[in-house]
C-alpha positions in Angstrom: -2.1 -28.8 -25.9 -3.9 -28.8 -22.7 -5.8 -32.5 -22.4 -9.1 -32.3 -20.7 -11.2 -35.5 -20.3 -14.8 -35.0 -21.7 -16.1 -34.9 -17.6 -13.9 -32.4 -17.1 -14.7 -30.0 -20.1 -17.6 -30.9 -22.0 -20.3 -30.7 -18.8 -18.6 -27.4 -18.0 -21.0 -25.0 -16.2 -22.0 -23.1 -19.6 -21.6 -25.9 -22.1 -24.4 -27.0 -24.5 -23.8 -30.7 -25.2 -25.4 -32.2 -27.7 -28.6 -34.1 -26.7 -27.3 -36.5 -29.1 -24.5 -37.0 -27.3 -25.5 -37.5 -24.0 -27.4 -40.5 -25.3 -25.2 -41.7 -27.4 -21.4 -41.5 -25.4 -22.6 -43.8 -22.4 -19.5 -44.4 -20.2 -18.1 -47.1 -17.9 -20.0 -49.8 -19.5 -19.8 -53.0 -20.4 -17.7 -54.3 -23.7 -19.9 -55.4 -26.8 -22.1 -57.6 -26.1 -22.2 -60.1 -29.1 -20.1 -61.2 -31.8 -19.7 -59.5 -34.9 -20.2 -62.0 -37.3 -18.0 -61.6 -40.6 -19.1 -59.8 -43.7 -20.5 -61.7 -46.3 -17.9 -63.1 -48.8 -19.4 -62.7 -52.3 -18.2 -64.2 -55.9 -18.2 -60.5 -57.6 -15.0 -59.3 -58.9 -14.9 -56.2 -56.5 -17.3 -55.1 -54.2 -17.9 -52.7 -51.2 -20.7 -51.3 -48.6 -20.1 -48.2 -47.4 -22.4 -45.5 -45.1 -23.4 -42.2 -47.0 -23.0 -40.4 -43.9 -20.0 -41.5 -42.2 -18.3 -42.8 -45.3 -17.2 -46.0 -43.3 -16.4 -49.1 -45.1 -18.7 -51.8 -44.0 -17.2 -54.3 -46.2 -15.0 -54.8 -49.4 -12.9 -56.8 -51.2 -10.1 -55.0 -54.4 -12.3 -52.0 -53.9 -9.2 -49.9 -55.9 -9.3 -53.1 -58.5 -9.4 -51.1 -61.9 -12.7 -52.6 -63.7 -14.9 -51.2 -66.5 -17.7 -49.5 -65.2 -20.2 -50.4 -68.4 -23.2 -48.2 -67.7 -22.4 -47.0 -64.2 -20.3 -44.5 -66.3 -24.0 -43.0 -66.8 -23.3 -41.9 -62.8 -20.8 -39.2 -64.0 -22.8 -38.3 -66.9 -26.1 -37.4 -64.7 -24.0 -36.0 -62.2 -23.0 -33.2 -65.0 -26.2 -33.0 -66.3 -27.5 -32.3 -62.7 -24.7 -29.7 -62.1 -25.4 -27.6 -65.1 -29.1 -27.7 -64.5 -28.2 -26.4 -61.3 -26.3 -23.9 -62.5 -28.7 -23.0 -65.0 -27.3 -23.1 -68.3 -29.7 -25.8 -69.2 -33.1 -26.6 -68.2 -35.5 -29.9 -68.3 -37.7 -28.4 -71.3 -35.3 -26.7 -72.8 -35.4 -28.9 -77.0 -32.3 -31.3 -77.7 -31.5 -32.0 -81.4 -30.7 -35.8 -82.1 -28.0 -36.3 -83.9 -26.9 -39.4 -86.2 -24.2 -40.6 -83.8 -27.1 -40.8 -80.9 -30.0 -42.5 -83.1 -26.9 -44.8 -83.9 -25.4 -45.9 -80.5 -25.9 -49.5 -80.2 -26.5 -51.3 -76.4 -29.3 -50.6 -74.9 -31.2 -46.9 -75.9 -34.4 -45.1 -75.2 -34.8 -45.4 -79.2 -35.0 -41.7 -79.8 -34.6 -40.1 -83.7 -32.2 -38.3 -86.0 -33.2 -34.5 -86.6 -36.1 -34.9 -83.8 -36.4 -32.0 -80.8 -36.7 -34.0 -77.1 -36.9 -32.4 -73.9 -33.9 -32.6 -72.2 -35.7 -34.2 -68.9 -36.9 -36.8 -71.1 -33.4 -37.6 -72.2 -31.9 -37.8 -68.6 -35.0 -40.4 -67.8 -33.6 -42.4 -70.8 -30.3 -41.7 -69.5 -31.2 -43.1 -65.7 -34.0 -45.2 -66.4 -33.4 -46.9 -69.2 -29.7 -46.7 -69.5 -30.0 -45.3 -72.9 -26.2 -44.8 -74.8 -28.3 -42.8 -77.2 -29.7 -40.4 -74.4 -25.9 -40.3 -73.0 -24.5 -39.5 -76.2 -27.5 -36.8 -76.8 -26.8 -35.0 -73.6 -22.9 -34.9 -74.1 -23.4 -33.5 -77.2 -26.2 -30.9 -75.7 -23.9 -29.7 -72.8 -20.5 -29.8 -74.4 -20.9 -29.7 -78.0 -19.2 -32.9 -79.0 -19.0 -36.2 -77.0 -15.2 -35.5 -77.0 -15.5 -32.1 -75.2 -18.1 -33.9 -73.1 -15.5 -36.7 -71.7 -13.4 -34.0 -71.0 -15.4 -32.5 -68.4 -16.1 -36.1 -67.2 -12.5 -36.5 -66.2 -11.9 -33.3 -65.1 -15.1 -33.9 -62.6 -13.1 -37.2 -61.4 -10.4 -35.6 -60.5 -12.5 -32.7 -58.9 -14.1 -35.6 -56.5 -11.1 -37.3 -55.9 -11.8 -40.1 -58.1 -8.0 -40.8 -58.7 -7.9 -44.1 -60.8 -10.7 -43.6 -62.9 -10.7 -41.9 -66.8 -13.6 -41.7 -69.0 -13.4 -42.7 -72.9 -16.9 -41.9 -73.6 -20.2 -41.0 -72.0 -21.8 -44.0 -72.3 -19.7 -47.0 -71.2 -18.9 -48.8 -73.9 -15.8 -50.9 -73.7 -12.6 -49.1 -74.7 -9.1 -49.3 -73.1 -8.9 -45.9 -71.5 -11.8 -46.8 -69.9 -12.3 -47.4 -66.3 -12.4 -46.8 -62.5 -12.5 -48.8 -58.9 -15.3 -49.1 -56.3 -13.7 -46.5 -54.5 -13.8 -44.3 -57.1 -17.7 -44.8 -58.2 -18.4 -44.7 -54.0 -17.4 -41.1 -54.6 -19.6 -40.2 -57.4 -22.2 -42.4 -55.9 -22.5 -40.4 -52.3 -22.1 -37.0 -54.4 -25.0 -37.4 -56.6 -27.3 -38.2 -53.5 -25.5 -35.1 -51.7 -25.5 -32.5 -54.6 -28.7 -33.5 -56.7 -31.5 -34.8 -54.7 -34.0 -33.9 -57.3 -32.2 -35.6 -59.9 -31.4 -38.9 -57.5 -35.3 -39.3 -57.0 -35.6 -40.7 -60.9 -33.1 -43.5 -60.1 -36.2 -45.1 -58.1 -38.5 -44.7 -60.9 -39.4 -48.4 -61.8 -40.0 -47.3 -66.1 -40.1 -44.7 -68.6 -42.1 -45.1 -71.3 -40.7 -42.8 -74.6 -41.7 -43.0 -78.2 -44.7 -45.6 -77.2 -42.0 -48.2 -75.9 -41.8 -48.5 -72.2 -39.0 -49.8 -70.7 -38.7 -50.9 -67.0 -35.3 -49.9 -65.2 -32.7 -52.7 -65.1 -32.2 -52.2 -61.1 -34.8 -54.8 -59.8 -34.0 -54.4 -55.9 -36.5 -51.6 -56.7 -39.3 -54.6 -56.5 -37.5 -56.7 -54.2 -36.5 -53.9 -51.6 -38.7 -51.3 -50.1 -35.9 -49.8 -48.4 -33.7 -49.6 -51.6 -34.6 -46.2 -53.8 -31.6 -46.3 -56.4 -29.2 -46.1 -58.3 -27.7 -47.9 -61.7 -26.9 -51.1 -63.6 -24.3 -52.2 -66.2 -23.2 -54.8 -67.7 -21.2 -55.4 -70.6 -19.8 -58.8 -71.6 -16.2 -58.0 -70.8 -16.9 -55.7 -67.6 -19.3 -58.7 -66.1 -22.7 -57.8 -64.0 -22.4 -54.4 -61.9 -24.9 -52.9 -59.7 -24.8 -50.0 -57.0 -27.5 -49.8 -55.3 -28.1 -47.2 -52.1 -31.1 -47.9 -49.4 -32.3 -45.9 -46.8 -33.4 -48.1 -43.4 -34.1 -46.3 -39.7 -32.8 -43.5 -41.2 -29.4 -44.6 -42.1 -28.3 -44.8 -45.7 -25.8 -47.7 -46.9 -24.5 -47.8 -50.6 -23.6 -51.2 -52.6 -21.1 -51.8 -55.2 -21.1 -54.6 -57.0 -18.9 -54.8 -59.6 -18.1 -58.1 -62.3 -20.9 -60.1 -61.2 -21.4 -63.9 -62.7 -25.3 -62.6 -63.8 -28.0 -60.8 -63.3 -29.4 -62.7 -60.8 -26.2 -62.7 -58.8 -25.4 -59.2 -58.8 -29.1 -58.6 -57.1 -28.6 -61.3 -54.5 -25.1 -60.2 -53.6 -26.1 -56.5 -53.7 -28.8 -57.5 -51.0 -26.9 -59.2 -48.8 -24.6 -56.6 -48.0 -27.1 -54.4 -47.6 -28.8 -56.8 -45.2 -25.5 -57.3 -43.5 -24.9 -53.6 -42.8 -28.5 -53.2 -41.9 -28.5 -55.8 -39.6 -25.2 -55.5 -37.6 -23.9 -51.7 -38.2 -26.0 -48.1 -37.2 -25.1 -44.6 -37.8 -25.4 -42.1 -35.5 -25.1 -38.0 -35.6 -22.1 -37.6 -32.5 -21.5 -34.0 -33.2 -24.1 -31.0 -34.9 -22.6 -28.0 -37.3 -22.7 -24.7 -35.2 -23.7 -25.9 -31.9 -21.5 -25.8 -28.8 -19.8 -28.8 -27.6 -17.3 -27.2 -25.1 -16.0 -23.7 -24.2 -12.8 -22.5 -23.3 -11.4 -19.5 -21.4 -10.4 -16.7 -23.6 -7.5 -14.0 -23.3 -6.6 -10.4 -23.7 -10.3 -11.2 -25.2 -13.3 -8.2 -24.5 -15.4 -11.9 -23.8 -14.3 -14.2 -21.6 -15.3 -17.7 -23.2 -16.0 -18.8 -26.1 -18.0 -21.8 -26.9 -16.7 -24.9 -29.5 -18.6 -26.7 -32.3 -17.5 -28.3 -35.5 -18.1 -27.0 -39.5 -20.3 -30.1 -40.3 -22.7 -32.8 -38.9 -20.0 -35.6 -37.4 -21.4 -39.1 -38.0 -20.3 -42.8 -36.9 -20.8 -45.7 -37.9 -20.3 -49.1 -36.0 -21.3 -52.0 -34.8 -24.9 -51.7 -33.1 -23.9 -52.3 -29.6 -20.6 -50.6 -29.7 -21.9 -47.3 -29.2 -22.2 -48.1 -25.3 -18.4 -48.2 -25.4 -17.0 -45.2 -26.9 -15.1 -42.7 -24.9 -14.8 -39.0 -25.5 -12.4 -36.3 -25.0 -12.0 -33.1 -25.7 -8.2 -31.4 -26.3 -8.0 -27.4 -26.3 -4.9 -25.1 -26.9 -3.0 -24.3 -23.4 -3.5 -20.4 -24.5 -6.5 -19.3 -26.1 -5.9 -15.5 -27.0 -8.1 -12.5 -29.0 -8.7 -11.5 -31.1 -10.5 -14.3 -32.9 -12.3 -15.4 -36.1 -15.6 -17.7 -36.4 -13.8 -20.8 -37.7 -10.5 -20.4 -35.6 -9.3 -24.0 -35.1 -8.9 -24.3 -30.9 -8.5 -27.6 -30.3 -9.9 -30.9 -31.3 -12.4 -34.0 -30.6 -11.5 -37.2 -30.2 -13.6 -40.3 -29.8 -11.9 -44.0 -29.0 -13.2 -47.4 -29.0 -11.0 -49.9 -27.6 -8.4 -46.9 -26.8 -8.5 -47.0 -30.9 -9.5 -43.3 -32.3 -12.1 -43.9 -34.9 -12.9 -39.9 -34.6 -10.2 -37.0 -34.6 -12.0 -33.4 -36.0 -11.3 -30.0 -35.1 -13.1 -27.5 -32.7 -13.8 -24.1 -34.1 -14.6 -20.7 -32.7 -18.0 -20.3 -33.1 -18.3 -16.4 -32.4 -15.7 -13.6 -33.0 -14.0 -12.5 -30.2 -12.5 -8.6 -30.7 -9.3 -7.7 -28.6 -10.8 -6.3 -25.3 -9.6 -3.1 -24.3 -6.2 -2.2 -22.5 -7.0 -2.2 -19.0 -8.4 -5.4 -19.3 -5.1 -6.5 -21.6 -3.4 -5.2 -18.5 -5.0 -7.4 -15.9 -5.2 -10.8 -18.2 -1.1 -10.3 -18.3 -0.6 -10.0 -14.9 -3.3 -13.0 -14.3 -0.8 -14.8 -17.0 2.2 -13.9 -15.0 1.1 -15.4 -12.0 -0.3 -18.1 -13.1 
């Protein structure tokens, strides 16, 4: 690997730097100026703060402690709901039959009846809103056929989102041994749901649903408390404790809170909203690299073009403390021998950002044109320019 410094390479005469950038990567300045104070040390059994974006840890503590999830299981039972909407099989007025084992789920319910049609988007309201086991059971039963079938896909879904050391037992989250998860694990299905479903994420900020003449308001109060705070879900059980995650959008930068084995109600709010202060406060996110535009260029061989300019496959994000962005340094490594012909996507080289000589940022630059094999005569004279050289 050749190892160009970013002067050297990334303010090349045809290279598009990211406006971005050039306000964000500020060289030869001085170290942070303040003190990071520590992260708030709360009483919950597990908890963690994390950016959507970036998916930097903010703070935890046992974030891979297994727990019961209580209701938060309803996370990965919107999250299919939302996928098969998506895809089509189902729609929001499409009728769901209620069947005895949903009138008959006990904990809390959106009180719907046996033999009775409901819409299906009135069911995932229940589901979100009012944290109704008897809208959970409904819509397993709906997608899958049977609550059992329905679990299934639940699991298989974990393991599709890398959620390694959790397994579903029901739809709901109603205590049962083969029951549980982490914090890692429900960050996962958290940052998916806002990623995937948008449409569906906006009815974790709706404050009640009223069904069947009763109105119920949603168990997440941060949505009073918080303007900045727009989701997601409760749960409690008496074994599992008081568990929140909560996600907030502030200056455009979106933080997610888990909560997990909480003392109370009460608690589990307050602790929920100082992390989410904390980050707020002391941390920013910031967009260091764009999908598909150029951040470099690099000479290319036995190519018929000569260059070829360098980007990444997806919007790079940091996150870290506020005033450390004035410290970061950049570089840019690209292969010694850069030859056609050449794909869009061809890995070339590779970013790398340090703070405190530490790399907090290592991705890949891609080809972002296809280069064809230039003709022979020019073959030809790019060998004997390679000889030489």
């Amino acid at each position: 690997m050749k190892f160009f410094p970013m002067s050297a390479r990334l303010f090349s005469k045809r290279s598009a730097v990211l406006t971005s950038l050039l306000a964000l990567l500020v060289f030869c300045h001085a170290a942070v100026s303040a003190p990071l104070p520590a992260a708030p040390q709360l009483s919950a059994d597990s908890y963690l703060l994390f950016d959507h974006r970036s998916g930097k840890v903010i703070a935890s503590r046992e974030p891979d402690k297994r727990i019961e999830p209580a209701s938060l299981t309803k996370l990965m039972t919107a999250y299919i709901v939302s996928a098969e909407l998506k895809r089509g099989s189902v729609t929001l007025e499409e009728p769901v039959m209620i069947s005895a084992e949903a009138q008959a789920m006990e904990g809390s319910r959106m009180f719907i009846e046996q033999n009775t049609l409901v819409p299906l988007g009135d069911l995932l309201r229940g589901l979100i809103i009012q944290s109704g086991n008897d809208a959970s059971v409904a819509l397993a039963e709906h997608i899958a056929a049977s609550e059992l079938g329905f679990v299934d896909m639940m699991n298989r879904t974990a393991d599709q989102l890398g959620m390694s050391s959790t397994n579903f037992a029901n739809s709901s989250g109603l205590p049962h041994p083969d029951h549980y998860t982490t914090a890692n694990d429900l960050a996962k299905i958290s940052s998916a749901i806002i990623r995937e479903h948008p449409e569906t994420y906006q009815l974790y900020s709706e404050r009640e649903f009223t069904y069947n003449d009763i109105t119920q308001k949603n168990r997440n109060t941060l949505l009073w408390r918080d303007e900045s705070v727009d989701g997601m879900k409760t749960g409690h059980t008496n074994s599992a404790g008081y568990c929140l995650v909560a996600s907030a959008v502030r200056d455009d930068m979106r933080l997610i809170s888990i909560v997990l084995g909480a003392g109370s109600d009460k608690a589990r709010i307050a602790d929920s909203q100082r992390l989410l202060n904390y980050g707020f406060r002391f941390f920013r996110t910031q967009r260091v690299f764009a999908a598909g535009e150029a951040i470099s260029q690099t000479r290319v061989w036995m190519g018929a073009q000569d260059e070829v300019n360098l980007g990444v496959a997806e919007d790079i994000y940091l996150t870290l403390p506020r005033d450390a962005f004035d410290a970061l340094d950049s570089q840019v490594e690209i292969n010694e021998y850069v030859r056609a012909p050449m794909r869009i996507g061809q890995e070339l080289g590779r970013s790398v950002i340090k703070l405190d000589n530490e790399i907090i940022s290592d991705v890949p630059l891609l080809a972002l044109q296809k280069v064809e094999q230039g003709g022979i005569f020019k073959r030809m004279r790019h060998s004997v320019q390679r000889f030489f050289q």
